[in-house]
N, C-alpha and C positions, 0 to 999 in steps of 0.2 A: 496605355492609350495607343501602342501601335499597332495592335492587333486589333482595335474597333473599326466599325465597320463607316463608312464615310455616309453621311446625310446633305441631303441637295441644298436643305434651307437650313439655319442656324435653329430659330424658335420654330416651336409648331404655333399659327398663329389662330389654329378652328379648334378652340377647344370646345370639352361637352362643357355648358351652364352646370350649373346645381341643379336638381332638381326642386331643393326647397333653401334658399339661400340663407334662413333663419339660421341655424347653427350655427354659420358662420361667421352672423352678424356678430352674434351674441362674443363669439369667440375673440372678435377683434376689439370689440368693446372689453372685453377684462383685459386683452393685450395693453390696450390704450391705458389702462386704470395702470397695470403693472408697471407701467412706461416711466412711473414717477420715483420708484425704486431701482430700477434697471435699466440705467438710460443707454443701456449697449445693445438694447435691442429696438429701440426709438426709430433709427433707420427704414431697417423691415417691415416693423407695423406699419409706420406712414405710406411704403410703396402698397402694403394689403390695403389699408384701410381707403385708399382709392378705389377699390374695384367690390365695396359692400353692395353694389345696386347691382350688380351683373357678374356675381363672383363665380370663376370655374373650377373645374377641377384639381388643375393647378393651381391655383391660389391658395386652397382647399390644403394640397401637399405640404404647400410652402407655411401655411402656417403650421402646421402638424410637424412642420420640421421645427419650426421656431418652438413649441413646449418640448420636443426632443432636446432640443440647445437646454432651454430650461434646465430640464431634470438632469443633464450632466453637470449644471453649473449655480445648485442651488446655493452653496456658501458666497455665490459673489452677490452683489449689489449693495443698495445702499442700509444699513441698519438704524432707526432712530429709536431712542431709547423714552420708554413710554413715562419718565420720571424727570427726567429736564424740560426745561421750556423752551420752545422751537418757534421763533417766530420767521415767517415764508412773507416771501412778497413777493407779486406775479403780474408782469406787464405784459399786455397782448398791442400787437398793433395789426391792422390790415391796411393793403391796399388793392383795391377794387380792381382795377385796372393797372394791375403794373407792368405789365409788357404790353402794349400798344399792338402789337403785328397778330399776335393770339390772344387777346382780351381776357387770359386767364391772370387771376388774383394770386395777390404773394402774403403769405400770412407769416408773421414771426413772434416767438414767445422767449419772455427772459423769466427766468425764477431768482431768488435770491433765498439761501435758507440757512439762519443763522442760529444761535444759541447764545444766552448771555455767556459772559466770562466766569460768573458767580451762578450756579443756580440755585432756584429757591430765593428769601426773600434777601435784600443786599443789607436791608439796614438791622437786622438780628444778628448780623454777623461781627467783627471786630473789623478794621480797615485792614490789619497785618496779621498773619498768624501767631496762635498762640504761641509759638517755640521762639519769634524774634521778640514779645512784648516781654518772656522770660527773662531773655539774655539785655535786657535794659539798656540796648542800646539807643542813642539819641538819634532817632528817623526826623 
């Protein structure tokens, strides 16, 4: 960095538009779907998915950097295994007006995602393992 060359302003702020924003759209919409498995990348999306009505070229980069991140780091996130039973519970709350001086809305989401202790059905099973009902001890 000390041989860079110095810039007047920090951002450039006249970027080129897309010329056809579709791609992009689409692009942030599976980001947002992936978002439920990799929530390290949950951040980034949400600052892209602001700018889907008027997105530029840099936006454009920046998410092309984010499937970059991806494909370096496809063994992380979350795995569910398609043979347990998963039950999810998902609270959204809004508020319309939550800052008063900019009349901009504050949106927040909670998930909960859990798994029985036992999976499959509870009462097919024995209450203790077979190996303590062998050993006849008094439970």
């Amino acid at each position: 960095m000390l041989n860079s060359s110095p810039v007047s302003i920090p951002m450039n702020l006249h970027c080129d538009s897309l010329p056809d924003p579709t791609t992009y759209r689409k692009l942030i919409g599976k980001l947002i779907y992936l978002m439920n498995t990799r929530p390290d990348i949950t951040y980034v999306v949400n600052q892209l998915s602001q700018y889907v009505s008027a997105p530029t070229k840099d936006h454009q980069q920046v998410a092309f950097r984010v499937l970059r991140y991806l494909k370096g780091t496809v063994r992380q996130g979350i795995l569910f295994n398609a043979t347990r039973e998963i039950h999810l519970k998902a609270y959204n709350d809004s508020n319309w007006i939550g800052y008063t001086n900019t009349r901009r809305s504050v949106t927040g989401m909670s998930s909960i995602l859990k798994t029985p202790s036992f999976p499959g059905n509870q009462r097919s099973r024995p209450p203790f393992p077979k190996a303590l009902l062998k050993l006849n001890i008094g439970l």
